[in-house]
PQR file with spaces between the fields and no chain letter, atoms N, CA, C, O and H, PARSE charges and radii, in Angstrom:
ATOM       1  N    UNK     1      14.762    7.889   -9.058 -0.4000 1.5000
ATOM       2  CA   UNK     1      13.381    7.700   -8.645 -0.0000 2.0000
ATOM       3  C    UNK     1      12.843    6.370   -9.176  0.5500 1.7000
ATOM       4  O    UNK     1      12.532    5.451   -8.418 -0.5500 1.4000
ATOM       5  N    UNK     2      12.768    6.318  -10.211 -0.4000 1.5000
ATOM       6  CA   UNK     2      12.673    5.336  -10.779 -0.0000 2.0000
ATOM       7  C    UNK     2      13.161    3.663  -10.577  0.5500 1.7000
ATOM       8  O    UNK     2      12.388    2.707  -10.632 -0.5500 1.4000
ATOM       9  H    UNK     2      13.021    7.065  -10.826  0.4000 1.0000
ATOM      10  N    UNK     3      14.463    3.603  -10.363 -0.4000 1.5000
ATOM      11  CA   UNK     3      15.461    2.197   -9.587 -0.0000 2.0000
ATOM      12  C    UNK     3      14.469    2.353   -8.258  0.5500 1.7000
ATOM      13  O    UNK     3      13.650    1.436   -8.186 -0.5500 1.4000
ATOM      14  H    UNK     3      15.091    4.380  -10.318  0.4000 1.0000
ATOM      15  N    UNK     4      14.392    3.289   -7.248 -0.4000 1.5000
ATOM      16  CA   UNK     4      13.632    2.769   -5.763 -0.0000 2.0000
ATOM      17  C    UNK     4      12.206    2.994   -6.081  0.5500 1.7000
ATOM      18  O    UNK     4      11.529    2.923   -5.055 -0.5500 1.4000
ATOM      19  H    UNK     4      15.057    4.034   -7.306  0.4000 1.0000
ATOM      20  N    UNK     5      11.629    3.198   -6.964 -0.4000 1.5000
ATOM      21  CA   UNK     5       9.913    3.326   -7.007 -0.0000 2.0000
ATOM      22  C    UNK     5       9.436    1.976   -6.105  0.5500 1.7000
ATOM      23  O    UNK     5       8.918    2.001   -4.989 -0.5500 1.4000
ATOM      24  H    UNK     5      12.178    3.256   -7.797  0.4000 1.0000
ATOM      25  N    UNK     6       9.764    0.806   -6.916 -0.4000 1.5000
ATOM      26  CA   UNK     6       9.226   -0.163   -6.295 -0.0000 2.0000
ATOM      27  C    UNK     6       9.765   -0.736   -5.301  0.5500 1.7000
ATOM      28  O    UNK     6       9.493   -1.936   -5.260 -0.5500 1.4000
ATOM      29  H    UNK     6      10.185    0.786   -7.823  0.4000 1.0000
ATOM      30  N    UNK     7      10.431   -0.363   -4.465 -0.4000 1.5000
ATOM      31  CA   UNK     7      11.084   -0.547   -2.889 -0.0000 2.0000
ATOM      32  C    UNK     7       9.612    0.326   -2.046  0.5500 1.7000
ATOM      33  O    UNK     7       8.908   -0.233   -1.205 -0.5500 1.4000
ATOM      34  H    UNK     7      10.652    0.611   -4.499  0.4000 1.0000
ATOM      35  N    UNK     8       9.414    1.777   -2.528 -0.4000 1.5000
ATOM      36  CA   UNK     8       8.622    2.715   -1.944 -0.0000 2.0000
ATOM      37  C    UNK     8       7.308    2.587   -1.718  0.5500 1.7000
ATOM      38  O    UNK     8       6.811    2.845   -0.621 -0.5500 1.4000
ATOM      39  H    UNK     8       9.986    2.231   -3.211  0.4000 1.0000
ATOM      40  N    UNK     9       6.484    2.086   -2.962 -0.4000 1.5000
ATOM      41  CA   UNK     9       5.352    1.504   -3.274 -0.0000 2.0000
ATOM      42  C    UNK     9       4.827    0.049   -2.628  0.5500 1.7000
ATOM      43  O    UNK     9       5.422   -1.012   -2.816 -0.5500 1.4000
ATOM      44  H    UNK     9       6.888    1.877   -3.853  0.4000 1.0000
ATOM      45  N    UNK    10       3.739    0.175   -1.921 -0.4000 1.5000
ATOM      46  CA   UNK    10       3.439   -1.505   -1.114 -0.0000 2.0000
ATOM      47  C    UNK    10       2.392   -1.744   -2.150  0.5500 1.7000
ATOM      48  O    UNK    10       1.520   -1.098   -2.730 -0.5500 1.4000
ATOM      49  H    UNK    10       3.256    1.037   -1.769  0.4000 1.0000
ATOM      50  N    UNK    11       2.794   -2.776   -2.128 -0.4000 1.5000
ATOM      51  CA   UNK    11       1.780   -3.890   -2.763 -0.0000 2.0000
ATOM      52  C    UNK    11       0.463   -3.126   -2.961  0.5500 1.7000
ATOM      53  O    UNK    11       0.197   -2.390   -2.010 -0.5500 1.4000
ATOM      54  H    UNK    11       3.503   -3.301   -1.657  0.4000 1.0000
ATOM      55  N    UNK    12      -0.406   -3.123   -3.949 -0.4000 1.5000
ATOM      56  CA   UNK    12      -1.974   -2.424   -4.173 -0.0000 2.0000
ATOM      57  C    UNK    12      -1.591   -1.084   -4.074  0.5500 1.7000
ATOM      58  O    UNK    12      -2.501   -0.256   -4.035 -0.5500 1.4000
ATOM      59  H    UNK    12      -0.190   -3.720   -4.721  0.4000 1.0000
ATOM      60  N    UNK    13      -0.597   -0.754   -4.032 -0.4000 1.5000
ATOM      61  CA   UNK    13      -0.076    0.939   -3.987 -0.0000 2.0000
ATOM      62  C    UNK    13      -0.419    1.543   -5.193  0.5500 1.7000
ATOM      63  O    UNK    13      -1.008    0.811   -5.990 -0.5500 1.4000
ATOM      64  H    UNK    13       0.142   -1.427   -4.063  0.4000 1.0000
ATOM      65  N    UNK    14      -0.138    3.032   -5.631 -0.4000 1.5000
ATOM      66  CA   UNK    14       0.193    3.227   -6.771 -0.0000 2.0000
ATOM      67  C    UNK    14       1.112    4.431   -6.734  0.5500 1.7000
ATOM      68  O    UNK    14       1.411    5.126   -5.763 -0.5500 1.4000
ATOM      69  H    UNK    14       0.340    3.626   -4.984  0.4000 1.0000
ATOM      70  N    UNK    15       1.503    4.532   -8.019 -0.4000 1.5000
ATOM      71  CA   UNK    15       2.611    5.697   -8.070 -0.0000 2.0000
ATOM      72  C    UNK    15       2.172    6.047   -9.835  0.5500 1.7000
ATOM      73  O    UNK    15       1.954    5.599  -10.960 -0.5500 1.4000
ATOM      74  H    UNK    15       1.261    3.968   -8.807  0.4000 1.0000
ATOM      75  N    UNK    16       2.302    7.612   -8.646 -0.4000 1.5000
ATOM      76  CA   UNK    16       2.056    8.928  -10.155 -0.0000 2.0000
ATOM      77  C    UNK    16       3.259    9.763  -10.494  0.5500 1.7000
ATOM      78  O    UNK    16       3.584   10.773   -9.871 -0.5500 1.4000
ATOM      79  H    UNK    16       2.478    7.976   -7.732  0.4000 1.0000
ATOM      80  N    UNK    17       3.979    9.199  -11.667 -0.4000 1.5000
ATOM      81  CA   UNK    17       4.619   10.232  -12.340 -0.0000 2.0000
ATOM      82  C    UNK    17       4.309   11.442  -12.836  0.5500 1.7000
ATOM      83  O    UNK    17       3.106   11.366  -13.088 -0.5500 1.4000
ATOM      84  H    UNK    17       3.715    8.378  -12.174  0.4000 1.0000
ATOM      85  N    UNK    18       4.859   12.969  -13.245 -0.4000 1.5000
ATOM      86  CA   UNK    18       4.214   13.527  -14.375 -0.0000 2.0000
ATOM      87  C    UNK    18       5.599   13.856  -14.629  0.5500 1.7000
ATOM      88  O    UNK    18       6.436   13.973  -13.734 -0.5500 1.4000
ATOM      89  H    UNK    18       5.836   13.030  -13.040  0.4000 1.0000
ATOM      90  N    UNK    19       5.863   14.026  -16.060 -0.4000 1.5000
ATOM      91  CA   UNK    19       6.964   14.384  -17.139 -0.0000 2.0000
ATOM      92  C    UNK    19       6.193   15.827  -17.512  0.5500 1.7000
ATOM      93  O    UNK    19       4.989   16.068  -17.432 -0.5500 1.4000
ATOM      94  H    UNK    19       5.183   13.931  -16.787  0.4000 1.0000
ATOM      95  N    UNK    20       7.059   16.526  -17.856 -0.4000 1.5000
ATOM      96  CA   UNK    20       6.829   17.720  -18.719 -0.0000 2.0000
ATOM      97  C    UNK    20       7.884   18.025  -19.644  0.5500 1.7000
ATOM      98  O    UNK    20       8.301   19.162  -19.867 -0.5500 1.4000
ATOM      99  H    UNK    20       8.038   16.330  -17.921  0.4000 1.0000
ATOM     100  N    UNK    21       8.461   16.551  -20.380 -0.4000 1.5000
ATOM     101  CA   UNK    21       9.066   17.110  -21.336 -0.0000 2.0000
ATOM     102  C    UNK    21       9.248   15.589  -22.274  0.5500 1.7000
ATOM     103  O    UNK    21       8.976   14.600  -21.593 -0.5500 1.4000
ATOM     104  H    UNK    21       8.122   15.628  -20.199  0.4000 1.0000
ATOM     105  N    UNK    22       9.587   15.341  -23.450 -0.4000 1.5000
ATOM     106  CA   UNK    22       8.864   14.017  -23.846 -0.0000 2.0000
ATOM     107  C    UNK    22      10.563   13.017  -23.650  0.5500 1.7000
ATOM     108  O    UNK    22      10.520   11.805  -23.440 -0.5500 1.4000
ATOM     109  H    UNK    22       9.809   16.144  -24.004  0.4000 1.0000
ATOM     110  N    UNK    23      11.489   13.536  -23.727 -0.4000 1.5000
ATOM     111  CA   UNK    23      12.724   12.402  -22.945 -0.0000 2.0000
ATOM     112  C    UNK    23      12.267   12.263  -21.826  0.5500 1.7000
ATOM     113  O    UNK    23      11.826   11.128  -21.643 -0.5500 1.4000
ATOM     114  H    UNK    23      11.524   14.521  -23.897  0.4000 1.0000
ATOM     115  N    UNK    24      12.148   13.173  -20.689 -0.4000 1.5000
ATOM     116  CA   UNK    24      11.447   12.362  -19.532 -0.0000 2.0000
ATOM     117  C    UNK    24      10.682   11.505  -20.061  0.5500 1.7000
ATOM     118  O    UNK    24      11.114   10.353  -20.084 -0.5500 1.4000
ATOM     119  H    UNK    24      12.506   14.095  -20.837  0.4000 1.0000
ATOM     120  N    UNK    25       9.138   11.808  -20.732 -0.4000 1.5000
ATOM     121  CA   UNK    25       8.119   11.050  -20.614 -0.0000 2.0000
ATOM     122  C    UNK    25       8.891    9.324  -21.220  0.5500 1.7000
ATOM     123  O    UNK    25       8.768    8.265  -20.604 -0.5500 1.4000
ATOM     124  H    UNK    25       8.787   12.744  -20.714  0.4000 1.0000
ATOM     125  N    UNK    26       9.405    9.453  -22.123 -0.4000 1.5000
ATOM     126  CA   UNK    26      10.408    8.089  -22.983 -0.0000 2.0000
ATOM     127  C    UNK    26      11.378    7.212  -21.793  0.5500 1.7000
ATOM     128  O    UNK    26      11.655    6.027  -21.983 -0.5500 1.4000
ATOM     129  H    UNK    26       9.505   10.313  -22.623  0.4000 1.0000
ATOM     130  N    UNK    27      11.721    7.764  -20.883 -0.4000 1.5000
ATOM     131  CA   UNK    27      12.257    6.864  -19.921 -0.0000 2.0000
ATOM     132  C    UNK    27      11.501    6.522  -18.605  0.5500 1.7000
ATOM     133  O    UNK    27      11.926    6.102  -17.529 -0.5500 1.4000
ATOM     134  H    UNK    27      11.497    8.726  -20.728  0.4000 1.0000
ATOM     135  N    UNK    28      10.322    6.814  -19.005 -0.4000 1.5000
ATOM     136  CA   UNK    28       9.214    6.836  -17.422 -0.0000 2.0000
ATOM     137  C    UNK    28       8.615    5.734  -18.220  0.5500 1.7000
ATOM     138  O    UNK    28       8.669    4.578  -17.798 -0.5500 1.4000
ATOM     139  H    UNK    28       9.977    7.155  -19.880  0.4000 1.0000
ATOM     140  N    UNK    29       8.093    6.005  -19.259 -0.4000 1.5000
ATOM     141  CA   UNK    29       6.742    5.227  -20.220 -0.0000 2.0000
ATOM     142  C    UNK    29       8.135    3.866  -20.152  0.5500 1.7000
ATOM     143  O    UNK    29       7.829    2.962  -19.374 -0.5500 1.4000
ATOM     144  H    UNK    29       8.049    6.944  -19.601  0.4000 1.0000
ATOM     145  N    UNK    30       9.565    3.668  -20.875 -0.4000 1.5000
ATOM     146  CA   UNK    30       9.725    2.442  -21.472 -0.0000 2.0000
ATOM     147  C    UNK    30      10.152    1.551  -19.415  0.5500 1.7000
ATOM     148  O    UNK    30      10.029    0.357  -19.143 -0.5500 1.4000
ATOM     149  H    UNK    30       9.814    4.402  -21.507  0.4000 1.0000
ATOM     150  N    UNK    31      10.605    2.648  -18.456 -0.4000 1.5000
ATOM     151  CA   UNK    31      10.577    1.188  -17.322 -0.0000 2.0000
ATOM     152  C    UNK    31       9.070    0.536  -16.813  0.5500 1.7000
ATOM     153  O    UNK    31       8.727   -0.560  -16.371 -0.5500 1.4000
ATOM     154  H    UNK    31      10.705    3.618  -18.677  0.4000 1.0000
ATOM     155  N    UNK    32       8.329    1.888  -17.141 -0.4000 1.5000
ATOM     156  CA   UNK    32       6.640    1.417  -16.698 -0.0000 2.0000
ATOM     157  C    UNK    32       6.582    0.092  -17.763  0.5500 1.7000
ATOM     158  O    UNK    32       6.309   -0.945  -17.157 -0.5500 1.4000
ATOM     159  H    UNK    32       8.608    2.779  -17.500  0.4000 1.0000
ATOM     160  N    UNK    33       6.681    0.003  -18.489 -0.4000 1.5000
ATOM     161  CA   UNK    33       6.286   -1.388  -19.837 -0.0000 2.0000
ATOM     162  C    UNK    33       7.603   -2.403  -19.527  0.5500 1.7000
ATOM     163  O    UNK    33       7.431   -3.510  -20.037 -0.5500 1.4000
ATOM     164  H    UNK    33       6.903    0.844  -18.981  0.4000 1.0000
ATOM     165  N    UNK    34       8.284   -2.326  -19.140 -0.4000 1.5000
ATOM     166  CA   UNK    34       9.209   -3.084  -18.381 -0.0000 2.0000
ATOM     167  C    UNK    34       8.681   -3.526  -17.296  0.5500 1.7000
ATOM     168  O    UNK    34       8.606   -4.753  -17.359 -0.5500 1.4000
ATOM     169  H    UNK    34       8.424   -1.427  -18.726  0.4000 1.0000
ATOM     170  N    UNK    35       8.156   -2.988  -16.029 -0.4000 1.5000
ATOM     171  CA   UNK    35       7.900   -3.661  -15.141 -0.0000 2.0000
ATOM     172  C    UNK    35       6.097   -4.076  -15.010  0.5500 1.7000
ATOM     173  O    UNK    35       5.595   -4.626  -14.030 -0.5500 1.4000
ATOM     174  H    UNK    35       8.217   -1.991  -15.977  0.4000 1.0000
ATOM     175  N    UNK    36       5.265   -3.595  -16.411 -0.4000 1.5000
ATOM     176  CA   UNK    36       4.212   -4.652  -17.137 -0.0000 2.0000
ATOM     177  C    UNK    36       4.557   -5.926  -17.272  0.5500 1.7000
ATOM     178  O    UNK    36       3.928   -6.879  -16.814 -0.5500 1.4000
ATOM     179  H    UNK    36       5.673   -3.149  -17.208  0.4000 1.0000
ATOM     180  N    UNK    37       5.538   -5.969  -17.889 -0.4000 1.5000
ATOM     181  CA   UNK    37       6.367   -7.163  -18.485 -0.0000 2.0000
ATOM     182  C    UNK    37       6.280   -8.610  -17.121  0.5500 1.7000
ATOM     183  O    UNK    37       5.918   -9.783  -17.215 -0.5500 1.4000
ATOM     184  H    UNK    37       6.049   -5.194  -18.262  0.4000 1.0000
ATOM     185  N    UNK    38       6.714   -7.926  -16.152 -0.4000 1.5000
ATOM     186  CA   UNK    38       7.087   -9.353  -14.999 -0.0000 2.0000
ATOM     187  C    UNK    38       8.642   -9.583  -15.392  0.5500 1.7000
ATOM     188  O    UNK    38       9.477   -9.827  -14.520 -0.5500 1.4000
ATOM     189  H    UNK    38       7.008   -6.974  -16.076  0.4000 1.0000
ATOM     190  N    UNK    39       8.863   -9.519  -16.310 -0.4000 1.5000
ATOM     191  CA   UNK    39      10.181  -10.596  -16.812 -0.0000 2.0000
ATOM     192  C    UNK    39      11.267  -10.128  -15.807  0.5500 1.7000
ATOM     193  O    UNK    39      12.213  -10.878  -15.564 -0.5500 1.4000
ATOM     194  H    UNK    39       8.185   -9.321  -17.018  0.4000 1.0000
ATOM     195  N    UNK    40      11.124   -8.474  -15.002 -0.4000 1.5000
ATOM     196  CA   UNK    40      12.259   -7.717  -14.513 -0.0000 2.0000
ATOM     197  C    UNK    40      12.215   -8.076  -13.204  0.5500 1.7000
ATOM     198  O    UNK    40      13.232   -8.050  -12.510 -0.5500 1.4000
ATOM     199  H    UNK    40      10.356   -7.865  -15.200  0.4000 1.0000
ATOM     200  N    UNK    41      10.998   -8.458  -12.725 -0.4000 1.5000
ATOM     201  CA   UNK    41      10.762   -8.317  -11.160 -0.0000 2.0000
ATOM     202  C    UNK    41      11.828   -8.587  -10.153  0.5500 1.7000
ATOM     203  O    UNK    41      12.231   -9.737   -9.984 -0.5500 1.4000
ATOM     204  H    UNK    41      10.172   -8.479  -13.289  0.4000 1.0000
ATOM     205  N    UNK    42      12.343   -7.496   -9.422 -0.4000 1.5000
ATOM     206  CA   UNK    42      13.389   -7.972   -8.492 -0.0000 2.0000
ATOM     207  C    UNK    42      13.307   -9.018   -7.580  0.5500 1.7000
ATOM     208  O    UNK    42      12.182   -9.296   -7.163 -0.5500 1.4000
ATOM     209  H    UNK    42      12.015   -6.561   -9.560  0.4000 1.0000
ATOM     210  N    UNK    43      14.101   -9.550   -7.249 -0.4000 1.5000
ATOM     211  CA   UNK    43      13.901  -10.647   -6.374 -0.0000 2.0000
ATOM     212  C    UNK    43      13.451  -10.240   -4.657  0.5500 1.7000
ATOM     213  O    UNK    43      12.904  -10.931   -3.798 -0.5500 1.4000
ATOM     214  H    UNK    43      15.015   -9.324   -7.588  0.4000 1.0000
ATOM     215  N    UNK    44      13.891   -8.991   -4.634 -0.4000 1.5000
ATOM     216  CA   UNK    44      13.009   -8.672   -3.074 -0.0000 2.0000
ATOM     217  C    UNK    44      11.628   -8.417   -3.383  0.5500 1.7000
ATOM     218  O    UNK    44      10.939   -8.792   -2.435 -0.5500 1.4000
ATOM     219  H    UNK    44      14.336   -8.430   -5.332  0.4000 1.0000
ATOM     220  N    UNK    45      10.960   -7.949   -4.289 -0.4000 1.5000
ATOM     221  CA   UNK    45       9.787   -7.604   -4.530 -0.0000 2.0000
ATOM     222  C    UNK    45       8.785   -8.379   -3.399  0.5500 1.7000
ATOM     223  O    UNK    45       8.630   -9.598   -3.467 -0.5500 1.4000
ATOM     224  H    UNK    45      11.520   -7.644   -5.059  0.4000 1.0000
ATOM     225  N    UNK    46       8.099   -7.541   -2.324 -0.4000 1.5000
ATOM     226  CA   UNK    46       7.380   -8.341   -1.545 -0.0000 2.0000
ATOM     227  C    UNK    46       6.014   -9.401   -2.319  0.5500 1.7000
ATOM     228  O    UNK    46       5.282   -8.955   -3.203 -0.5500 1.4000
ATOM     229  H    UNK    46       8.225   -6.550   -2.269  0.4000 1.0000
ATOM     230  N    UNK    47       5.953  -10.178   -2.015 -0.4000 1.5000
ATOM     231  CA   UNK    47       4.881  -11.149   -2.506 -0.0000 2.0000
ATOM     232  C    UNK    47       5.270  -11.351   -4.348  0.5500 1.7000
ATOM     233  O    UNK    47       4.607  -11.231   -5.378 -0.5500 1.4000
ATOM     234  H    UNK    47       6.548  -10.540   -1.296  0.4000 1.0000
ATOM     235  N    UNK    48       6.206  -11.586   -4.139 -0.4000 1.5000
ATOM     236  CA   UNK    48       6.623  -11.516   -5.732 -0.0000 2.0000
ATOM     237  C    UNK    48       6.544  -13.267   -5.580  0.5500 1.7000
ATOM     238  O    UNK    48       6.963  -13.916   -4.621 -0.5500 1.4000
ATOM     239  H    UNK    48       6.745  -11.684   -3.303  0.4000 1.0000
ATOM     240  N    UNK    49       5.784  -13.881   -7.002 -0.4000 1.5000
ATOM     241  CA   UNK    49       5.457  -15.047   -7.325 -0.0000 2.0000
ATOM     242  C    UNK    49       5.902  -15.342   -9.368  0.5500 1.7000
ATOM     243  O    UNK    49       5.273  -15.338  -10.426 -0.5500 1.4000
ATOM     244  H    UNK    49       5.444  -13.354   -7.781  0.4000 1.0000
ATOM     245  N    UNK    50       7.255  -15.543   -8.939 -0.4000 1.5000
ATOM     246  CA   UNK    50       7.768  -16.179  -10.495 -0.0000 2.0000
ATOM     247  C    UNK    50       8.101  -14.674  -10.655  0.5500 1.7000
ATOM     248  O    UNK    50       8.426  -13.786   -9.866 -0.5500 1.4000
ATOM     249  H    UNK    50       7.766  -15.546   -8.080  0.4000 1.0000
ATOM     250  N    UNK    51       7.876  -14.746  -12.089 -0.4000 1.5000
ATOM     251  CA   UNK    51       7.688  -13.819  -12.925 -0.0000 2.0000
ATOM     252  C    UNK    51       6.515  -12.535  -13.013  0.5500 1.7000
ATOM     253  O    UNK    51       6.157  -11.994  -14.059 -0.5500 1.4000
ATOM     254  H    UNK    51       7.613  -15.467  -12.730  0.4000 1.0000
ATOM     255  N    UNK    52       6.089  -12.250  -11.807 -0.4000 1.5000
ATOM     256  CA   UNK    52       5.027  -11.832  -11.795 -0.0000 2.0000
ATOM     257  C    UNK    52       5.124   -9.901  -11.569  0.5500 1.7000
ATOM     258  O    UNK    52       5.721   -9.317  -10.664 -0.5500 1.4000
ATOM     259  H    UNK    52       6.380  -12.689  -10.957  0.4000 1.0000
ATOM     260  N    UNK    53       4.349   -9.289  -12.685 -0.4000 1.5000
ATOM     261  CA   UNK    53       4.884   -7.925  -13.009 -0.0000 2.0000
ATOM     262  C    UNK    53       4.445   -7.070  -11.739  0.5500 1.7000
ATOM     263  O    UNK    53       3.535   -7.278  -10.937 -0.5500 1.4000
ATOM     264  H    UNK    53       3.864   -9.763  -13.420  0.4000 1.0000
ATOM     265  N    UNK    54       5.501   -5.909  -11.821 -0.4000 1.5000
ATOM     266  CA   UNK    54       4.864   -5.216  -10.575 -0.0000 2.0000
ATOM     267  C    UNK    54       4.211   -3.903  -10.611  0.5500 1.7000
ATOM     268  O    UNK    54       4.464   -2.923   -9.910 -0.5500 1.4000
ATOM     269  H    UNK    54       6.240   -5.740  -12.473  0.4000 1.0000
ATOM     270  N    UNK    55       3.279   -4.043  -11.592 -0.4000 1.5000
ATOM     271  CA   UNK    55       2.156   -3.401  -12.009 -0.0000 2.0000
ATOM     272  C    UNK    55       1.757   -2.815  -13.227  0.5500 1.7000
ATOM     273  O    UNK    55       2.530   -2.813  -14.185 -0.5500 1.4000
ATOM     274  H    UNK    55       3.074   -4.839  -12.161  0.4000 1.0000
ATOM     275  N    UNK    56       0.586   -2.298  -13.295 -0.4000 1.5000
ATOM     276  CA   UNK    56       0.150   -1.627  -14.695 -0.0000 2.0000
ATOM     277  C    UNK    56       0.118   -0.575  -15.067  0.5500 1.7000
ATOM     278  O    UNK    56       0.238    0.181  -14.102 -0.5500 1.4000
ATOM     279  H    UNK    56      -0.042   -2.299  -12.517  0.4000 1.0000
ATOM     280  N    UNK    57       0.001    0.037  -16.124 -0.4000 1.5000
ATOM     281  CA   UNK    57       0.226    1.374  -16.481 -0.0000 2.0000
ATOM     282  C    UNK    57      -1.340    1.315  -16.650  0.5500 1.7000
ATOM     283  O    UNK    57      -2.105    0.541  -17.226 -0.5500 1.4000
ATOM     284  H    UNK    57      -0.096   -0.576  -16.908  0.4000 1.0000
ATOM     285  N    UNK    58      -1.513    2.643  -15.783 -0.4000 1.5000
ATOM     286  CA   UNK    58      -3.225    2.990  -15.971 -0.0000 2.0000
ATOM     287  C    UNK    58      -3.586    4.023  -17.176  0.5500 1.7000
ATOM     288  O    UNK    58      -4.554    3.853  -17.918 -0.5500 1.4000
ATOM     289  H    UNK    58      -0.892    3.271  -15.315  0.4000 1.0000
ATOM     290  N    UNK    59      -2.757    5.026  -17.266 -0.4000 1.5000
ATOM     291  CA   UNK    59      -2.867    5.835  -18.193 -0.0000 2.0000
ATOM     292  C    UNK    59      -2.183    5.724  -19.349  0.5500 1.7000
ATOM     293  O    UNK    59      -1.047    6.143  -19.122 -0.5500 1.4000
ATOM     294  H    UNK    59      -1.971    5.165  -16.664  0.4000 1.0000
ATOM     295  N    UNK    60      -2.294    5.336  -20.605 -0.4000 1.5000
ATOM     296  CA   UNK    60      -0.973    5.386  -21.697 -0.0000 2.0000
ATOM     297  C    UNK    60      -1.001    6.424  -22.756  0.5500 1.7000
ATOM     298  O    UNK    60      -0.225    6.557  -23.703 -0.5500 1.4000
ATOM     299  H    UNK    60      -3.217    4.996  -20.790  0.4000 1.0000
ATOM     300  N    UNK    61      -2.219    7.265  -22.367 -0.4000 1.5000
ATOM     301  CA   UNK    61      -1.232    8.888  -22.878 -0.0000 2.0000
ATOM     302  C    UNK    61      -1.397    9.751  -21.911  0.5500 1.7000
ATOM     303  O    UNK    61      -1.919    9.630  -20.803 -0.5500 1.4000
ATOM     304  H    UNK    61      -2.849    7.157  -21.597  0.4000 1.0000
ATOM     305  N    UNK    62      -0.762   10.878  -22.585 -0.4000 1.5000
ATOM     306  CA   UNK    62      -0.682   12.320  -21.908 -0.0000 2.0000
ATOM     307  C    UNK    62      -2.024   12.331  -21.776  0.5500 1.7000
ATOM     308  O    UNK    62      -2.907   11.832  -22.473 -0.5500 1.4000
ATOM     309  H    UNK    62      -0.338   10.976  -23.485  0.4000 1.0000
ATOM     310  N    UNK    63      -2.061   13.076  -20.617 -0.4000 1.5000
ATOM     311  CA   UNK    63      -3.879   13.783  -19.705 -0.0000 2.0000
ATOM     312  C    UNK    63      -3.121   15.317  -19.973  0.5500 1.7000
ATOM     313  O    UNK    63      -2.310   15.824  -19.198 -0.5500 1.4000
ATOM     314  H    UNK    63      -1.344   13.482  -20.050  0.4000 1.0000
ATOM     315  N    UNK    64      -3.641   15.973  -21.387 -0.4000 1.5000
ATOM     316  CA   UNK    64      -3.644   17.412  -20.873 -0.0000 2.0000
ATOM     317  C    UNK    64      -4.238   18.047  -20.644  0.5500 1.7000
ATOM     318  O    UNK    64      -5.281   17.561  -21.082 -0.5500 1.4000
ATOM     319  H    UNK    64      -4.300   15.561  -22.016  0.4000 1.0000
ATOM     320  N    UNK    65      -4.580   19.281  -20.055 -0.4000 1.5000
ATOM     321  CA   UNK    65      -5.758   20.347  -19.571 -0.0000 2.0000
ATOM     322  C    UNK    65      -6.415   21.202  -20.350  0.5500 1.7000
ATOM     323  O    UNK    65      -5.890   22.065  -21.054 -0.5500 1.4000
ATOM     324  H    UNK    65      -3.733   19.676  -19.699  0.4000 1.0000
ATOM     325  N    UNK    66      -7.883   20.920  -20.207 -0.4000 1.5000
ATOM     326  CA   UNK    66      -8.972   20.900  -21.242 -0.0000 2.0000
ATOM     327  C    UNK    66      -8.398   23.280  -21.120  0.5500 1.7000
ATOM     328  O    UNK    66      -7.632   23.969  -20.445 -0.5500 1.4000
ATOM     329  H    UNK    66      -8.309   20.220  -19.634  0.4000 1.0000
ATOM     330  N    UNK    67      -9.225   23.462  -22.040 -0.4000 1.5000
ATOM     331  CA   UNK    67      -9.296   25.180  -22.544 -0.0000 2.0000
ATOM     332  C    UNK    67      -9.637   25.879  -21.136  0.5500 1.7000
ATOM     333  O    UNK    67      -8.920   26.742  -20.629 -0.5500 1.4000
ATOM     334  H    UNK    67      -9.846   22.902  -22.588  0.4000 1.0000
ATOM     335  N    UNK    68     -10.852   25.381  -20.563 -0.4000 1.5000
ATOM     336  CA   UNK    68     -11.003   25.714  -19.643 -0.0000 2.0000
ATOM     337  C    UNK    68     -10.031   25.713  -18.352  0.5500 1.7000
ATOM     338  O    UNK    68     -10.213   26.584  -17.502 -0.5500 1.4000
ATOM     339  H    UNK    68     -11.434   24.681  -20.975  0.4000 1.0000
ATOM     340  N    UNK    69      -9.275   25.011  -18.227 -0.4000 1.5000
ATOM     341  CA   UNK    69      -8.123   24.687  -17.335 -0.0000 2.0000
ATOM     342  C    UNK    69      -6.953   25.509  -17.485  0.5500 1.7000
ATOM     343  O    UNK    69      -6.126   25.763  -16.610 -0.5500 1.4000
ATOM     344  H    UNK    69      -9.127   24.303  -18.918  0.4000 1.0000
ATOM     345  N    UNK    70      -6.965   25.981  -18.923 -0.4000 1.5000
ATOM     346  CA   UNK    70      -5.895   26.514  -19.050 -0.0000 2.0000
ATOM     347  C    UNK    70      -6.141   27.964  -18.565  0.5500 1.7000
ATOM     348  O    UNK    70      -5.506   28.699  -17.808 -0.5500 1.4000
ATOM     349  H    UNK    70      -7.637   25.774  -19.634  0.4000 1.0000
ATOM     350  N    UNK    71      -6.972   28.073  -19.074 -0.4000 1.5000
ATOM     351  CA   UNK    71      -7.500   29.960  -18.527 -0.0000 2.0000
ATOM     352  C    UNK    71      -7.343   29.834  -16.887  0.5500 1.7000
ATOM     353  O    UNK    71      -7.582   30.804  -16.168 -0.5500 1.4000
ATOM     354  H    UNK    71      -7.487   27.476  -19.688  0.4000 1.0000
């Protein structure tokens, strides 16, 4: 999932992971900060300019469900 995310995703897109277990969450969180970076950007990347990352991590922790949610 991860190797084709950004084939799948257009430009201004976004993409939502959820992990429910924290090795998932450790290999989702370190390619998301990888492709923060820019340094990885594939060379097909549409509108890709240099080094330029192919996007941000909006959330950088867990969102868990308030008491009420859980009931």
């Amino acid at each position: 999932l991860l190797e084709g995310a950004p084939r799948w995703v257009q430009p201004g897109g976004r993409l939502a992971i959820i992990t429910f277990h924290s090795l998932e969450d450790r290999l989702v969180m370190h390619r998301l900060r990888e492709w923060e970076q820019g340094d990885t950007s594939p060379a097909w990347w549409p509108g890709r300019k240099g080094g330029e990352p192919l996007g941000r991590v909006i959330e950088r922790k867990a969102i868990v469900p308030s008491d009420e949610e859980i009931e």
